[in-house]
BALOBA-1460 file (C-alpha; in Angstrom, 3 decimals):
// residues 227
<rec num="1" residu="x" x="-27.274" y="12.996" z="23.277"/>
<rec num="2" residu="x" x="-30.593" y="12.610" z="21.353"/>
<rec num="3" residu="x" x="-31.210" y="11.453" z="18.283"/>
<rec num="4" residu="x" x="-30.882" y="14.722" z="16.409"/>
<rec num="5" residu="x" x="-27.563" y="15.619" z="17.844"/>
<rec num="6" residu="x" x="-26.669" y="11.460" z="17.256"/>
<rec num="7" residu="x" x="-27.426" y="11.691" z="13.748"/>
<rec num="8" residu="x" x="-25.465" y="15.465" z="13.546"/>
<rec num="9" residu="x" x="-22.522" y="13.943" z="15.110"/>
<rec num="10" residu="x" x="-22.476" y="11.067" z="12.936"/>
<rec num="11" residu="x" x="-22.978" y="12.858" z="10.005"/>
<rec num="12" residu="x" x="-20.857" y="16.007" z="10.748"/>
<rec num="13" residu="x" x="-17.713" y="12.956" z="11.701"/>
<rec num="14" residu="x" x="-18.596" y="11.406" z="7.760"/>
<rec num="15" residu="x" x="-17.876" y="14.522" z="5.720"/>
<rec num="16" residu="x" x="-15.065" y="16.280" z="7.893"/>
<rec num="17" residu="x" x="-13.058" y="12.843" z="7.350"/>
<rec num="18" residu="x" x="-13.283" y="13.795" z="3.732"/>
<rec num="19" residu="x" x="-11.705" y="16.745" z="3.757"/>
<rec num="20" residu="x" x="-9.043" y="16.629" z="7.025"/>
<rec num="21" residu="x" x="-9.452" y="13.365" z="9.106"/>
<rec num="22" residu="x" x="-6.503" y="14.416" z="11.460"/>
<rec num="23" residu="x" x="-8.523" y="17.629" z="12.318"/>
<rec num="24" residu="x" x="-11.709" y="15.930" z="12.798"/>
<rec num="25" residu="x" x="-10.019" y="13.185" z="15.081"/>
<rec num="26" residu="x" x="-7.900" y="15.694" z="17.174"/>
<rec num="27" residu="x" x="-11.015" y="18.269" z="17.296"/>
<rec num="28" residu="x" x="-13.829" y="15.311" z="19.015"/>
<rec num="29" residu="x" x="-11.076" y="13.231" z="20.761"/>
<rec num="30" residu="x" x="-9.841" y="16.485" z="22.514"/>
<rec num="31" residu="x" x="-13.389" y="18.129" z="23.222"/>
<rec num="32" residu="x" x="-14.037" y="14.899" z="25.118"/>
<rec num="33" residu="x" x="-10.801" y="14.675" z="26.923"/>
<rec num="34" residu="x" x="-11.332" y="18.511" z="28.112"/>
<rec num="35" residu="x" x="-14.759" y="17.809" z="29.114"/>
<rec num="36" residu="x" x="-16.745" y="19.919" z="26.276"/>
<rec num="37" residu="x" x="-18.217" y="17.223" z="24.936"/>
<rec num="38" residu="x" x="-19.627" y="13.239" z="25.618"/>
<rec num="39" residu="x" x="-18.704" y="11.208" z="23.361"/>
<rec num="40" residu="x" x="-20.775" y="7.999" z="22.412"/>
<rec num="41" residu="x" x="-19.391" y="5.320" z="23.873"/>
<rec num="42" residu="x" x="-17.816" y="3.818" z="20.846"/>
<rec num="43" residu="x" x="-15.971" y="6.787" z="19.885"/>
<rec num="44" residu="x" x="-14.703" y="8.189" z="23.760"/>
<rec num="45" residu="x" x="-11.659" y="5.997" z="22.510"/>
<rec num="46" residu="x" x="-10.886" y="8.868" z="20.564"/>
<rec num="47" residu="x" x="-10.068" y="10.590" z="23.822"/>
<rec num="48" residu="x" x="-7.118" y="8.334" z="24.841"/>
<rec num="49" residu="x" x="-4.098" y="10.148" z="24.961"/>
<rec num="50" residu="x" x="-2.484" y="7.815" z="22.399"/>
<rec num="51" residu="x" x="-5.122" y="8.432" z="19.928"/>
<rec num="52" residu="x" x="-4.909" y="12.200" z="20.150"/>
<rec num="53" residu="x" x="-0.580" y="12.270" z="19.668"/>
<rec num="54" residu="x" x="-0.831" y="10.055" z="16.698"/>
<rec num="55" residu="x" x="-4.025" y="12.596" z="15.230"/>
<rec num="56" residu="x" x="-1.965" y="15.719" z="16.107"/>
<rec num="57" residu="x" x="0.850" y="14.346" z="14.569"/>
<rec num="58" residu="x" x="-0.826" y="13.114" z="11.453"/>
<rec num="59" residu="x" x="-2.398" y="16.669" z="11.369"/>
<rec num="60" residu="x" x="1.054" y="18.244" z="11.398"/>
<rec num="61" residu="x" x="2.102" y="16.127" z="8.741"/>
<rec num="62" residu="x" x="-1.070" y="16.953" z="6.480"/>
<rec num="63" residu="x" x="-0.719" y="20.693" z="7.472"/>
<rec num="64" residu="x" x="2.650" y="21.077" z="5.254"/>
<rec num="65" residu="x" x="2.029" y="18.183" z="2.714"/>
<rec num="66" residu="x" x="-1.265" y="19.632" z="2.017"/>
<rec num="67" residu="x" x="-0.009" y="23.481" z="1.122"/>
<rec num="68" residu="x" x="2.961" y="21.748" z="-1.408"/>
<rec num="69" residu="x" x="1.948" y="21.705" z="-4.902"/>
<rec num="70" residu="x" x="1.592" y="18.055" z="-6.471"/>
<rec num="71" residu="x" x="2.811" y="16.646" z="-2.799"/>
<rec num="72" residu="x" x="-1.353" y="17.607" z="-2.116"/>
<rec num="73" residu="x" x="-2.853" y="15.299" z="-5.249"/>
<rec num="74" residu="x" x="0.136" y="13.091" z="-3.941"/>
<rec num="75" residu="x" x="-1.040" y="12.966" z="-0.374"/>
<rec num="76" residu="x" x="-5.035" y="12.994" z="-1.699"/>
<rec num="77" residu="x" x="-4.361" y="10.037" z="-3.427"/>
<rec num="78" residu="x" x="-2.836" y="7.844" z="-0.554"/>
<rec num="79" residu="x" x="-5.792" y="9.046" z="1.700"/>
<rec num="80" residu="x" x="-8.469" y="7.664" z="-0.918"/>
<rec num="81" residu="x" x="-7.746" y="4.140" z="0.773"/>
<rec num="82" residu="x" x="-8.051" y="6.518" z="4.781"/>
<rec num="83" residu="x" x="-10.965" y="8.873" z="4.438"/>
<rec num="84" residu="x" x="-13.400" y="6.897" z="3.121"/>
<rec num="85" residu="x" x="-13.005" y="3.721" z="5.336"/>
<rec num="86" residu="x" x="-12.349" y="5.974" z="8.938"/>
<rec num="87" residu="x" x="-15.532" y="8.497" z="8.222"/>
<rec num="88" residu="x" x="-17.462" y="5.223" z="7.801"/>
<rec num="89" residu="x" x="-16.025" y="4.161" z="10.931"/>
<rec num="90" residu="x" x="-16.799" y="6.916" z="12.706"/>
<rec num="91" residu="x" x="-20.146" y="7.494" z="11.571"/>
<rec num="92" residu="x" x="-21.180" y="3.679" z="12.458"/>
<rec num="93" residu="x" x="-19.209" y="4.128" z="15.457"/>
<rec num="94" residu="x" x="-21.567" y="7.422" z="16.387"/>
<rec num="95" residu="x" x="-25.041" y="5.713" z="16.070"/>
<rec num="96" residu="x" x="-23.689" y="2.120" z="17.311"/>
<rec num="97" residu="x" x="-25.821" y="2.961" z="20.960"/>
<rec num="98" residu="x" x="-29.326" y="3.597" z="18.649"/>
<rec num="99" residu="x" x="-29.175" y="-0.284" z="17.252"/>
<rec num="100" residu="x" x="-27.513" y="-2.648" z="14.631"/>
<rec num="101" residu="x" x="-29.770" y="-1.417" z="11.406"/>
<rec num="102" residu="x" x="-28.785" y="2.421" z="12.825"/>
<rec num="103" residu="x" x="-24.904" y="1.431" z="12.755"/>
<rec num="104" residu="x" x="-25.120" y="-0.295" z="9.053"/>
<rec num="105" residu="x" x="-27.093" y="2.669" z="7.825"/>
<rec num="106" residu="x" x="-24.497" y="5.119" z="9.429"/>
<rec num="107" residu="x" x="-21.831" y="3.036" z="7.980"/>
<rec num="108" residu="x" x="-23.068" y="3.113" z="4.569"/>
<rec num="109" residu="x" x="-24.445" y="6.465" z="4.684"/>
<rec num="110" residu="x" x="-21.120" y="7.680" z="6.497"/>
<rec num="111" residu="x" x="-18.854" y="6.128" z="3.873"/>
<rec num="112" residu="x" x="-20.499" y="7.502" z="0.956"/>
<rec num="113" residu="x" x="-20.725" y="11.335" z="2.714"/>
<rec num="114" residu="x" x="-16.867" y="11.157" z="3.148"/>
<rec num="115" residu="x" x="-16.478" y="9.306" z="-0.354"/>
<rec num="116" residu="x" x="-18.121" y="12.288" z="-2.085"/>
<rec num="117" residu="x" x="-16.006" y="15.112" z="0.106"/>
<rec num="118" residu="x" x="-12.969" y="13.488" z="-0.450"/>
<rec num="119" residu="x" x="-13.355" y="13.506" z="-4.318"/>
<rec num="120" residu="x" x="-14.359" y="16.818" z="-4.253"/>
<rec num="121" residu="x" x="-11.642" y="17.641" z="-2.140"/>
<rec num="122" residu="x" x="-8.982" y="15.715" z="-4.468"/>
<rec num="123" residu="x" x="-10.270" y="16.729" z="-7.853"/>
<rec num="124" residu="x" x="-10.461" y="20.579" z="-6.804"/>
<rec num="125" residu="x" x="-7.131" y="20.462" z="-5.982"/>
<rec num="126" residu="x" x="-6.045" y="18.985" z="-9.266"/>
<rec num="127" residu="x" x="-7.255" y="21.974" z="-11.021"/>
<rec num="128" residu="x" x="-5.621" y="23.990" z="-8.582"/>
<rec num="129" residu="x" x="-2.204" y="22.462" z="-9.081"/>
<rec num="130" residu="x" x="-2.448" y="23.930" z="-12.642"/>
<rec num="131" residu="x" x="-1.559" y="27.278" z="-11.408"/>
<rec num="132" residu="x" x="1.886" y="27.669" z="-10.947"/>
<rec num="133" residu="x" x="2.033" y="29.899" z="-8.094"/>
<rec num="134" residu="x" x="1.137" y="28.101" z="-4.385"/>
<rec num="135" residu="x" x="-0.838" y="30.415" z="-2.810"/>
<rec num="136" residu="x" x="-4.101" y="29.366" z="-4.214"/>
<rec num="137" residu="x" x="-2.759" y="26.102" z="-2.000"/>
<rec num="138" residu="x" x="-2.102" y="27.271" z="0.818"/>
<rec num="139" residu="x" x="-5.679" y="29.343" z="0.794"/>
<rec num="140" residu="x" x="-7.310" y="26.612" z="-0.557"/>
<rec num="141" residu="x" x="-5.808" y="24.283" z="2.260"/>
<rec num="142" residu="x" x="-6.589" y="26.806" z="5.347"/>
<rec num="143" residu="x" x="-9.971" y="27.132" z="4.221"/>
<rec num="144" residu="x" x="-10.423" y="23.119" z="4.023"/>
<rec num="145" residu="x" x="-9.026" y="23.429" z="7.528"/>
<rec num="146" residu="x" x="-11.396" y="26.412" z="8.842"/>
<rec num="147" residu="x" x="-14.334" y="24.254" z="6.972"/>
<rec num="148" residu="x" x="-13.575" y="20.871" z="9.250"/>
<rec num="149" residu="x" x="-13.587" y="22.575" z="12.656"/>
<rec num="150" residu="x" x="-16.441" y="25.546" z="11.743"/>
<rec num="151" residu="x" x="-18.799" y="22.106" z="10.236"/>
<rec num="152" residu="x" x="-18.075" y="20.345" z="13.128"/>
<rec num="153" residu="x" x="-18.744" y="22.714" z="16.033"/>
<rec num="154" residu="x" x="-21.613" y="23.838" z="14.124"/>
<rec num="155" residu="x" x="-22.597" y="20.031" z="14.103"/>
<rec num="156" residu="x" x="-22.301" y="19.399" z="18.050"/>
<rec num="157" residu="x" x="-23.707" y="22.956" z="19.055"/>
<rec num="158" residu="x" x="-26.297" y="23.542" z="16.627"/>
<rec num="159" residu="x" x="-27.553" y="20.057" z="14.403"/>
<rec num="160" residu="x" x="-30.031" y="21.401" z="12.665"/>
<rec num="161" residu="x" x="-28.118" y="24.228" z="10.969"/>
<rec num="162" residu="x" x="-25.621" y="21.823" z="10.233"/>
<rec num="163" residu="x" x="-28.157" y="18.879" z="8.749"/>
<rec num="164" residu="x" x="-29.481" y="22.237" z="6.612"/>
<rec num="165" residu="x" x="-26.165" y="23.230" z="5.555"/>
<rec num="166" residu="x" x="-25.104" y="19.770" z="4.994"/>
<rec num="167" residu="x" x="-28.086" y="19.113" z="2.449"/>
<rec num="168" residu="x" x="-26.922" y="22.101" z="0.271"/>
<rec num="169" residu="x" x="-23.617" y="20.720" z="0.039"/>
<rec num="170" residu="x" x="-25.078" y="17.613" z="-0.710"/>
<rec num="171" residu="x" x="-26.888" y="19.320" z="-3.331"/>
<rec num="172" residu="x" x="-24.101" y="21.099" z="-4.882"/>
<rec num="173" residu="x" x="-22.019" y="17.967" z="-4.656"/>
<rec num="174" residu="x" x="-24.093" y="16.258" z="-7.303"/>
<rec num="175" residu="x" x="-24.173" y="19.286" z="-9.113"/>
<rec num="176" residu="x" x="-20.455" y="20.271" z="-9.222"/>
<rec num="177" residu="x" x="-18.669" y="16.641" z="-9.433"/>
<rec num="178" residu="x" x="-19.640" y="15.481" z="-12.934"/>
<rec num="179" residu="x" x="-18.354" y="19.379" z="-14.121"/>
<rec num="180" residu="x" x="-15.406" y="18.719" z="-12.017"/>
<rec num="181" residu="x" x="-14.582" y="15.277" z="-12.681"/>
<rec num="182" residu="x" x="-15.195" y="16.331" z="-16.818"/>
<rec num="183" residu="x" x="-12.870" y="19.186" z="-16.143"/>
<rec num="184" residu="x" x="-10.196" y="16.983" z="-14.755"/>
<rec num="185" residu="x" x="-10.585" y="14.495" z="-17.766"/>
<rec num="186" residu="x" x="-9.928" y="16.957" z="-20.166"/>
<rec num="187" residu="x" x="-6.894" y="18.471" z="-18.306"/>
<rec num="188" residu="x" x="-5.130" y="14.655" z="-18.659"/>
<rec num="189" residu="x" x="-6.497" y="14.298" z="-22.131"/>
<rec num="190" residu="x" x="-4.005" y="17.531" z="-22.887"/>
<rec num="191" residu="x" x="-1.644" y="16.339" z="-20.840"/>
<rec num="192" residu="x" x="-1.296" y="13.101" z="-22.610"/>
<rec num="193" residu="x" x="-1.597" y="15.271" z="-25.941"/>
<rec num="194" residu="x" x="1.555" y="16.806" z="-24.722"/>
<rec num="195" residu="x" x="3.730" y="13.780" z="-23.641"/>
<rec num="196" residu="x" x="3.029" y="12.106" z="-27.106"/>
<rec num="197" residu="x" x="4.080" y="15.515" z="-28.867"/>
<rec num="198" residu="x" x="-0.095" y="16.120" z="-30.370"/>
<rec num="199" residu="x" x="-1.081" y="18.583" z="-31.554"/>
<rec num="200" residu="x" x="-4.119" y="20.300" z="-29.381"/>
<rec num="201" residu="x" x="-7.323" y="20.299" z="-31.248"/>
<rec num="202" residu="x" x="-8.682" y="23.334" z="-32.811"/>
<rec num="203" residu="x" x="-11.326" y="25.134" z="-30.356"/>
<rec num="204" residu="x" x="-15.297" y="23.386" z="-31.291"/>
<rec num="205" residu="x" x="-16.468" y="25.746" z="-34.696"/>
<rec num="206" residu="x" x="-13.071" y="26.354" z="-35.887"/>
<rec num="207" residu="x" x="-11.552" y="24.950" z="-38.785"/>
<rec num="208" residu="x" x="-8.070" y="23.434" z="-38.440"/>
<rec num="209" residu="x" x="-4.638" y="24.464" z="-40.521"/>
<rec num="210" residu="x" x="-3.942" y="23.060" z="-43.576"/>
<rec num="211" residu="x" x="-1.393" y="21.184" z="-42.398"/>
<rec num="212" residu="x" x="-3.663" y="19.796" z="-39.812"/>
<rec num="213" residu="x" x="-6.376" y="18.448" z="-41.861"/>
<rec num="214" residu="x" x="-6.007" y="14.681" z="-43.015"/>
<rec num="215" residu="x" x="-5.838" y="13.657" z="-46.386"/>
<rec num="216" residu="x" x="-8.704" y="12.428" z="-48.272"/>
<rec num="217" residu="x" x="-8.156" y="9.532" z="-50.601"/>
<rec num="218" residu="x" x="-8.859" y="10.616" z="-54.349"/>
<rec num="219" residu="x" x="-7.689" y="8.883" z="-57.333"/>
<rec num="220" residu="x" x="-4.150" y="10.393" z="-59.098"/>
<rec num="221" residu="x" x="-5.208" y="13.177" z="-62.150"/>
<rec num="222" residu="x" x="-4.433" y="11.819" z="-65.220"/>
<rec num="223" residu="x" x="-1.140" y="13.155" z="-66.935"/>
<rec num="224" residu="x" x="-1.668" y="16.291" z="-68.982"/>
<rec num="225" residu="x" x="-2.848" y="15.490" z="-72.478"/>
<rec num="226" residu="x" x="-3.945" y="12.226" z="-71.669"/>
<rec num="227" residu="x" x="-8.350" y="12.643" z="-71.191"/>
């Protein structure tokens, strides 16, 4: 490999372990194994038969928890402690043969890539879970899965299209999170409104019931007759 298709790899490894790890460890470990691919040295133990059973079976697992409402956010939240730490990995692991400084960048870099898909993964699916009907979860979930495999062959076959592509996600990333993550913190503000039996506020302009609006402190009228 050369440096651009390193640096693709390593990259392309990062944010797919955001999203589906199992996919993304199946996908390179058995593209190695079958010969389609070469591996950098610290990742061809990817390729080990072991490696690829406990991947496939993880994926299995992640293909039905994944498509259950509230199991997903479940699941997403377990994998916060996963994703982040193995795309890290794997990105370090991907640029260990360049040098030392290459591997710490990748690591950082790497960790921060899969940090930001993984949130974006996880909070999207939050709002999701607020419809009540699961096939927006089960489309939502086969299109994560379509993403991690399309990204990553596009990564290995073509690295530039993929570094282009990955810099408009990158771009809409720190675009879309502080909507999404505002989004999400107003959903749990009404869903603590709710638990504690509170009213919801009146929309922003609009002036709230009578029996809504606080009292002000005045001082008692005088009795009639009295000035």
């Amino acid at each position: 490999m050369d440096v651009i298709d390193t640096v693709a790899l390593s990259l392309g490894a990062a944010w797919a372990s955001g999203i589906n790890l199992y996919a993304a460890l199946f996908m390179l470990g058995f593209m190695h194994s079958g010969g389609y691919l070469v591996l950098p040295p610290d990742l061809q133990i990817l390729a080990d038969p072991l490696v690829l059973a406990a991947a496939g079976f993880m994926y299995c697992v992640e293909f039905f928890a994944d498509k259950t409402p509230g199991v997903d956010s479940l699941w997403d939240g377990l994998h916060t402690f996963i994703r982040i730490p193995a795309g890290a990995l794997l990105a370090a692991g991907a640029v260990a043969e360049i040098g030392p400084a290459a591997e710490i960048a990748g690591l950082l870099i790497g960790g921060s890539l899969a940090a930001g898909a993984h949130t974006l993964k996880a909070g999207g699916r939050v709002l999701i879970n607020t419809s009540p009907e699961p096939f927006t979860n089960w489309g939502a979930s086969l299109g994560e899965d379509v993403l991690v495999i399309g990204g990553l062959w596009t990564a290995l076959n073509y690295p530039w299209l993929f570094l282009g592509a990955l810099l408009l996600f990158i771009i809409l990333l720190a675009w879309l999170l502080p909507r999404l993550l505002r989004a999400i913190g107003t959903l749990f503000s009404r869903l603590r409104r709710w638990l504690r039996g509170e009213p919801a506020p009146p929309p922003t302009g609009q002036v709230p019931p009578p029996s809504q609006v606080p009292p002000r402190n005045e001082p008692p009228l005088p009795p009639p007759g009295r000035p």
